[in-house]
VMD Tcl script that builds the backbone (N, CA, C; Angstrom):
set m [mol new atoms 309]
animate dup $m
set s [atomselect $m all]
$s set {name element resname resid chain x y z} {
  {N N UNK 1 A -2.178 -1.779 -5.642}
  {CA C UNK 1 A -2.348 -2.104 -4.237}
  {C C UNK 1 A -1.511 -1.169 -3.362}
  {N N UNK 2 A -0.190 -0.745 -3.941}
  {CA C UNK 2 A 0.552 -0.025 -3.422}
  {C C UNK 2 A 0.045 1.471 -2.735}
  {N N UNK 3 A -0.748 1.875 -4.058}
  {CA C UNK 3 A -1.332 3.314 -4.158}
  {C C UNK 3 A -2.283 3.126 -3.141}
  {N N UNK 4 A -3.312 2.429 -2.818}
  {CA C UNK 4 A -4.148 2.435 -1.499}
  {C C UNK 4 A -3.810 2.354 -0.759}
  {N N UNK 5 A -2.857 1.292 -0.396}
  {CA C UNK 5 A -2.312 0.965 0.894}
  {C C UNK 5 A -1.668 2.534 1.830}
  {N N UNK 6 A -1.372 3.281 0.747}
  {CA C UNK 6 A -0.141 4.439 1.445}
  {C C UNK 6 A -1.431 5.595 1.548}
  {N N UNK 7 A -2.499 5.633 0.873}
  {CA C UNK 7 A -3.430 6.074 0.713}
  {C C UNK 7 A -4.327 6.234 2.337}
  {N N UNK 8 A -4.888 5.109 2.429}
  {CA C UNK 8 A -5.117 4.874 3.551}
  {C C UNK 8 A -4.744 5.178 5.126}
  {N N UNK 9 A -3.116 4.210 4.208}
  {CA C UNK 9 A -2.258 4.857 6.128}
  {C C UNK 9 A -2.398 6.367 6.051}
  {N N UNK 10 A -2.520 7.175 5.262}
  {CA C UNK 10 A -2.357 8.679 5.386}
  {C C UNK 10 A -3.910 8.683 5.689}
  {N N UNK 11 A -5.234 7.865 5.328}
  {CA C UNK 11 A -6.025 8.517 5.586}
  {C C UNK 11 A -6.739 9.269 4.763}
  {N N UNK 12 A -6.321 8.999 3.651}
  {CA C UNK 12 A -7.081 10.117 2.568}
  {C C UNK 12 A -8.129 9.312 1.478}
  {N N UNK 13 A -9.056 9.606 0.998}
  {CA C UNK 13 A -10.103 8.611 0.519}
  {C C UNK 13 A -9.571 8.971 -0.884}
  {N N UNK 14 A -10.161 8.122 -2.035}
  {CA C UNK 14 A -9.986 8.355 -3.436}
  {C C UNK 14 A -9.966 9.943 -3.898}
  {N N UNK 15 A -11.481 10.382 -3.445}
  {CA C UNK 15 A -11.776 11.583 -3.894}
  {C C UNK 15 A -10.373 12.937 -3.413}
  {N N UNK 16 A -9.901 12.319 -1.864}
  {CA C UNK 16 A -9.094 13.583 -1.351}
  {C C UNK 16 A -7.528 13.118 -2.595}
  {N N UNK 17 A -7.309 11.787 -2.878}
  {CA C UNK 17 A -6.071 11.784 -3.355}
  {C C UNK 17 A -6.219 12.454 -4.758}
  {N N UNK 18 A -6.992 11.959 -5.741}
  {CA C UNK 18 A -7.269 12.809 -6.634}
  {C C UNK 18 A -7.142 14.173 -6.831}
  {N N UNK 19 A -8.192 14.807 -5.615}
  {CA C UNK 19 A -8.098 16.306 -5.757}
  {C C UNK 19 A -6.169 16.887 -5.738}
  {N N UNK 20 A -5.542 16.379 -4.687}
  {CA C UNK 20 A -3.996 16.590 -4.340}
  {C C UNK 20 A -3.474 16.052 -5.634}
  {N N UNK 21 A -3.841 15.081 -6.335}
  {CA C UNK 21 A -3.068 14.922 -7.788}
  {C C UNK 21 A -3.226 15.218 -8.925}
  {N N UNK 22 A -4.592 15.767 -8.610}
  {CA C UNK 22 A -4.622 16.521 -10.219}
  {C C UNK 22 A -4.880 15.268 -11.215}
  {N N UNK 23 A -5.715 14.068 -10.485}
  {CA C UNK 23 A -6.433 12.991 -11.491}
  {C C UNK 23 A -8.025 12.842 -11.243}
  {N N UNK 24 A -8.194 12.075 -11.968}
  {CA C UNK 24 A -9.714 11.762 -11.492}
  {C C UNK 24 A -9.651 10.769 -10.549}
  {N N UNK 25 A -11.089 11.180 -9.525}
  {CA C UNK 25 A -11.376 10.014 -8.392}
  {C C UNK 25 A -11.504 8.328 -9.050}
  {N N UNK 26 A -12.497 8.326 -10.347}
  {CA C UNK 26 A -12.297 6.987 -11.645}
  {C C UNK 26 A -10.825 6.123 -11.472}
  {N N UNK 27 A -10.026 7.545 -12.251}
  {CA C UNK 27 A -8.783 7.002 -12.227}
  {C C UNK 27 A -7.838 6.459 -11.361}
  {N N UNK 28 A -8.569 6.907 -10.183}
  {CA C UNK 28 A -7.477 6.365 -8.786}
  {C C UNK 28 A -8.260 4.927 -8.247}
  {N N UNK 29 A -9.386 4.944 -8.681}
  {CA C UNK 29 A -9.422 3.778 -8.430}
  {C C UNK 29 A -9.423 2.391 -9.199}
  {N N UNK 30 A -9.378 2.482 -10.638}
  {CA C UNK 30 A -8.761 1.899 -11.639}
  {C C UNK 30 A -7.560 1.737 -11.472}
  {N N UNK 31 A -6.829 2.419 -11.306}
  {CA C UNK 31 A -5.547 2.067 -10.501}
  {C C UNK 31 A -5.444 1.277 -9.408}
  {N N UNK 32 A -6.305 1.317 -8.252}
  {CA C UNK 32 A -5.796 0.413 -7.686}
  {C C UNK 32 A -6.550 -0.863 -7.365}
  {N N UNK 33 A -7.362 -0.568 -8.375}
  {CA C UNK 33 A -7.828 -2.543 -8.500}
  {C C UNK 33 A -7.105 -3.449 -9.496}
  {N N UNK 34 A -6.183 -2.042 -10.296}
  {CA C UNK 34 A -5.362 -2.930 -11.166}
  {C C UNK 34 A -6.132 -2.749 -12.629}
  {N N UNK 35 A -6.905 -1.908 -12.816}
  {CA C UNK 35 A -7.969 -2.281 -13.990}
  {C C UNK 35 A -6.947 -1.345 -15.176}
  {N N UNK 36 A -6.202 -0.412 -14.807}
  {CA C UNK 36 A -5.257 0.410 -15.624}
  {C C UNK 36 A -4.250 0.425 -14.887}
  {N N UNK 37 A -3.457 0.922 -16.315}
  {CA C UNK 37 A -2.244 1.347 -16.617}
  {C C UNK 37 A -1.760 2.232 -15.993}
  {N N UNK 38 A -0.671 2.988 -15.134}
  {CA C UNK 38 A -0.483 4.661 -15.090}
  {C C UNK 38 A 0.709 5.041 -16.000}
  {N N UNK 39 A 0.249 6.159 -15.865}
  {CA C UNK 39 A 1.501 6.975 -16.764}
  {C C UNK 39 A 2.511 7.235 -16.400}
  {N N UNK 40 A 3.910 7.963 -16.227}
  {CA C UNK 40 A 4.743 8.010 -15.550}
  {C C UNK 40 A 4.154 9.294 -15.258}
  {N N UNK 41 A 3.383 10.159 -15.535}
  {CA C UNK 41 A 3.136 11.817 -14.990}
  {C C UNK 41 A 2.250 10.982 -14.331}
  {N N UNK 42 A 1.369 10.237 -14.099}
  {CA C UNK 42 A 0.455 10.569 -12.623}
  {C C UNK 42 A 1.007 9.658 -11.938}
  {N N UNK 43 A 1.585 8.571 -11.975}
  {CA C UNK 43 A 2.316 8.202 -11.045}
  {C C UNK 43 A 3.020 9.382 -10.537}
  {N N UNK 44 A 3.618 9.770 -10.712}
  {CA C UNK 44 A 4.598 10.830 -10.301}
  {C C UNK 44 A 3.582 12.082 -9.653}
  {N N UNK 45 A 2.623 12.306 -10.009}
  {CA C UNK 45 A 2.055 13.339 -9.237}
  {C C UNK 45 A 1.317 12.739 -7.794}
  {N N UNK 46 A 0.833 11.390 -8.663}
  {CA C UNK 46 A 0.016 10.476 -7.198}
  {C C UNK 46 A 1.813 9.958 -5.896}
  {N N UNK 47 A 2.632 10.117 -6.131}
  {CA C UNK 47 A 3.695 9.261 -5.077}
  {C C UNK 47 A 3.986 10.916 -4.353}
  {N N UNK 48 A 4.073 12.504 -5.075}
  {CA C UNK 48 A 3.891 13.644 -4.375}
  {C C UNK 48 A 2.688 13.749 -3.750}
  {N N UNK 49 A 1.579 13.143 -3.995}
  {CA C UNK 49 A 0.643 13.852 -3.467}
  {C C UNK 49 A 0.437 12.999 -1.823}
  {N N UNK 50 A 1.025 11.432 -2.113}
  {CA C UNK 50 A 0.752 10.929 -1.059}
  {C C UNK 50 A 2.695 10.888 -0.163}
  {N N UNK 51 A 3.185 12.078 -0.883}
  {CA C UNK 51 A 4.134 12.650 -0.058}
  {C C UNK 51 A 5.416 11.293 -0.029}
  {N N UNK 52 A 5.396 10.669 -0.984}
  {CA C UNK 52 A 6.083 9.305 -1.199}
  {C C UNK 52 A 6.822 8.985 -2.410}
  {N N UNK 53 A 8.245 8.792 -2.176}
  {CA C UNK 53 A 9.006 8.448 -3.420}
  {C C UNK 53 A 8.952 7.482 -4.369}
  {N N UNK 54 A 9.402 8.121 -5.584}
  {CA C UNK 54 A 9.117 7.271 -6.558}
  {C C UNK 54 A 9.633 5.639 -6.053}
  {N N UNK 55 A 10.889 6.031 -5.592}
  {CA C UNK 55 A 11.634 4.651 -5.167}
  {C C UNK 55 A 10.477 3.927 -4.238}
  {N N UNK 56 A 10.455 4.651 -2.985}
  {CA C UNK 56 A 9.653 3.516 -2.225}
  {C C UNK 56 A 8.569 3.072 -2.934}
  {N N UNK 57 A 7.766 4.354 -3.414}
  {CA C UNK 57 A 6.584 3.095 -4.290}
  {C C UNK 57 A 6.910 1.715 -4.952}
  {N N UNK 58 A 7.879 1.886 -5.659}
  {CA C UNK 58 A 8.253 0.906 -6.774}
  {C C UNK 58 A 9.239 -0.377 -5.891}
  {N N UNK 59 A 9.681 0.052 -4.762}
  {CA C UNK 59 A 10.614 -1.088 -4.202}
  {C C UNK 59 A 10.072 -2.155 -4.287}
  {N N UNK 60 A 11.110 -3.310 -3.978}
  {CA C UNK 60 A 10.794 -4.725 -4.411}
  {C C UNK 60 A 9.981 -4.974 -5.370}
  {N N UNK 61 A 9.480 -4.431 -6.569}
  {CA C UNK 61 A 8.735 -4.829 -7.605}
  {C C UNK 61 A 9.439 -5.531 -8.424}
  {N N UNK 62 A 9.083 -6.975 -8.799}
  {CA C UNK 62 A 9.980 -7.457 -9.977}
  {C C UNK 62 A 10.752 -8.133 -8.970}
  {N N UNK 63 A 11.470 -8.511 -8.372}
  {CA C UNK 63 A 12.286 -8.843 -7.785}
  {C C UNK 63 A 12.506 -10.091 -7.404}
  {N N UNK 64 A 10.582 -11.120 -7.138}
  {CA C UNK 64 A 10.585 -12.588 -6.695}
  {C C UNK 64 A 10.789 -13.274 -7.927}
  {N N UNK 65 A 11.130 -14.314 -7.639}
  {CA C UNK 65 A 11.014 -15.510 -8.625}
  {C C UNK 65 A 9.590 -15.563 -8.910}
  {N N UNK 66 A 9.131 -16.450 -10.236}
  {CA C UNK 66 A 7.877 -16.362 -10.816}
  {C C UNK 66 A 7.664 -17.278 -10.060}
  {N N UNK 67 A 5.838 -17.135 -9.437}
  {CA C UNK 67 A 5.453 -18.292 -8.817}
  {C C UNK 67 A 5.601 -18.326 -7.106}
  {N N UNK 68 A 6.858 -17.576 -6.353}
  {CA C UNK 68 A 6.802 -17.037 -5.086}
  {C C UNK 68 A 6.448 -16.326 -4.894}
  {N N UNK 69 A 6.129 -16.308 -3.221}
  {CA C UNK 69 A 5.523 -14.903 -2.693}
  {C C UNK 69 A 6.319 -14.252 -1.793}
  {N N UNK 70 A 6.244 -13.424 -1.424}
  {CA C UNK 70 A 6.834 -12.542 -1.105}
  {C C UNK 70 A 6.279 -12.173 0.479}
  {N N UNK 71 A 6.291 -13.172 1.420}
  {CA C UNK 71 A 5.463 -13.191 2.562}
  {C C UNK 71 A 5.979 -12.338 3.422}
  {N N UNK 72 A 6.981 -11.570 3.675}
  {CA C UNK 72 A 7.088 -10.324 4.494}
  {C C UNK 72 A 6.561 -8.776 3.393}
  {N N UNK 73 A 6.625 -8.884 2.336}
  {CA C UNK 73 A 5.911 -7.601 1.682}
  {C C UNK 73 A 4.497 -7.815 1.989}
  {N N UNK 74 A 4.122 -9.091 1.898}
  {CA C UNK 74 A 2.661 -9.102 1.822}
  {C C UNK 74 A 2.081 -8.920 2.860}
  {N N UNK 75 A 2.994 -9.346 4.074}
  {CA C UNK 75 A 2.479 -9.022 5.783}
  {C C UNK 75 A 2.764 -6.781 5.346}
  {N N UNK 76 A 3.441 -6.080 4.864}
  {CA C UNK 76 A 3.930 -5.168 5.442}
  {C C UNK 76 A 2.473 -4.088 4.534}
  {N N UNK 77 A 2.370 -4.654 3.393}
  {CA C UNK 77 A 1.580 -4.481 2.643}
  {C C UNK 77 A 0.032 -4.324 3.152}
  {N N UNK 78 A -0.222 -5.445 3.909}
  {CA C UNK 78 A -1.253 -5.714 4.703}
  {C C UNK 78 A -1.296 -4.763 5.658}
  {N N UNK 79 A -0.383 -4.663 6.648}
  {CA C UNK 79 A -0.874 -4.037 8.003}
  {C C UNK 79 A -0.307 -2.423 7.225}
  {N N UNK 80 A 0.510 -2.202 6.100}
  {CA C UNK 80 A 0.226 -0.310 5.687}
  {C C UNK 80 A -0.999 -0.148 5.501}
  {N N UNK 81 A -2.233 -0.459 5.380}
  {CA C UNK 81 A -3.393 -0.493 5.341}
  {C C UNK 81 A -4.349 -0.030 6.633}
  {N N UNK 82 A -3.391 -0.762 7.963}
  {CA C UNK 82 A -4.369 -0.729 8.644}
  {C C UNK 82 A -3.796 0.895 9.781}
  {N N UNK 83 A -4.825 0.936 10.516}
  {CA C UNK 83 A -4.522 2.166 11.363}
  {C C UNK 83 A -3.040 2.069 11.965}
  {N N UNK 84 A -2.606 3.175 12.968}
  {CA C UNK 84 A -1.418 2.230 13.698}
  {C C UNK 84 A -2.145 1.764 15.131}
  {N N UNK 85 A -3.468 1.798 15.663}
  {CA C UNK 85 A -3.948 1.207 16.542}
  {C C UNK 85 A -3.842 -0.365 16.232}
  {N N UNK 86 A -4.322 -0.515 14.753}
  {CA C UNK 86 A -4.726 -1.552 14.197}
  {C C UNK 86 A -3.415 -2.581 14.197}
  {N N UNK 87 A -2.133 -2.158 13.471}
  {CA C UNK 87 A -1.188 -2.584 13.331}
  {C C UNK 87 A -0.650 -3.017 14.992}
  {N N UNK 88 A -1.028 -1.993 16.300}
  {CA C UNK 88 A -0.420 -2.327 17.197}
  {C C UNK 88 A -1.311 -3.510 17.559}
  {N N UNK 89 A -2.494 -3.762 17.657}
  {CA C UNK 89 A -3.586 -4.835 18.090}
  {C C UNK 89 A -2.909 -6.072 17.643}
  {N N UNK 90 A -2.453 -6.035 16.074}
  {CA C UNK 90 A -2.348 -7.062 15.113}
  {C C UNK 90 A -1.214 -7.426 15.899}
  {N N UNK 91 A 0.071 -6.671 15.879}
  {CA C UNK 91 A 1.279 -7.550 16.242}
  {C C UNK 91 A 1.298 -7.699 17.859}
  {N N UNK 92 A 0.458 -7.358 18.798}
  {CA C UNK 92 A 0.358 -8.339 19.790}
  {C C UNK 92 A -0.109 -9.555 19.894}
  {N N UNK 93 A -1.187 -9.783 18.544}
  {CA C UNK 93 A -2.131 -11.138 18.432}
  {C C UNK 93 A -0.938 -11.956 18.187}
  {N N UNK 94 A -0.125 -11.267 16.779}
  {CA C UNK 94 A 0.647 -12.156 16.526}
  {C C UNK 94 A 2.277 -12.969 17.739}
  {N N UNK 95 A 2.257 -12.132 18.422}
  {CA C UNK 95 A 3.081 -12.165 19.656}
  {C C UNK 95 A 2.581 -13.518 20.269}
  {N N UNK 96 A 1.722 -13.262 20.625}
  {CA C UNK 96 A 0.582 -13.786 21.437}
  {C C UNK 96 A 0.858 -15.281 20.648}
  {N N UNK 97 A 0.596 -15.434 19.576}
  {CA C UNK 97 A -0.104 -16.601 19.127}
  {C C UNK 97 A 1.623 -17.149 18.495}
  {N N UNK 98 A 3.178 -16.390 18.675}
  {CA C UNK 98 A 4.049 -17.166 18.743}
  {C C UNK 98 A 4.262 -17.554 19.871}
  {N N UNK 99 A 3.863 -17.409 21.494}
  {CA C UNK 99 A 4.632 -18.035 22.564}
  {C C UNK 99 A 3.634 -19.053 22.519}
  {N N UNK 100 A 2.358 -19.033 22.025}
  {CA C UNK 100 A 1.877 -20.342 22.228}
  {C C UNK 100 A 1.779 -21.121 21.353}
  {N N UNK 101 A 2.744 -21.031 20.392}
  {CA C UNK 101 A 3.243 -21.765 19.277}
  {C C UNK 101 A 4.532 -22.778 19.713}
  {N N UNK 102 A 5.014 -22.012 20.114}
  {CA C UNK 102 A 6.641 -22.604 21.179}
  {C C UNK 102 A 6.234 -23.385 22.439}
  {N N UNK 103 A 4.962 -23.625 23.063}
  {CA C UNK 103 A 4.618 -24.143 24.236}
  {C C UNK 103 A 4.834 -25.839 23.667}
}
mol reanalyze $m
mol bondsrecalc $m
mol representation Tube
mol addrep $m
């Protein structure tokens, strides 16, 4: 999920990340439905190609208790996905929909 998400915000489709990593378009997306494994070499070529450290990829992994979620990764997770038009739309809704939460 990671690998699309950063994918995306950059803008680059399966086929463009592939070509920059030196994997197959297959493989990148087996990856990120979760259907495989990666290696530590294409991980490592896919976190250069989308110009991103090993660390940040991997942050907070492992880290919740079994069974919690992790509801600010999963909000941050969510909107790395979206444009930054998108992200700005989103957190005014959400603005929006805390003052009239507090009314």
């Amino acid at each position: 999920q990671r690998i699309r998400n950063y994918r995306m915000q950059q803008g680059l489709s399966q086929e463009k990340l592939a070509e920059l990593s030196g994997c197959h378009p297959t493989y990148i997306g087996q990856l990120e439905r979760g259907e495989k494994n990666a290696t530590l070499e294409s991980i490592d070529k896919i976190a250069t190609a989308l110009n991103v450290s090993l660390s940040k990829l991997f942050e907070k992994l492992g880290g919740q208790e079994a069974g919690t979620r992790d509801i600010p990764l999963e909000c941050y997770e969510f909107l790395s996905a979206k444009t930054k038009e998108e992200q700005e739309h989103l957190y005014r809704m959400l603005l929006e929909m805390d003052k009239y939460k507090r009314k």
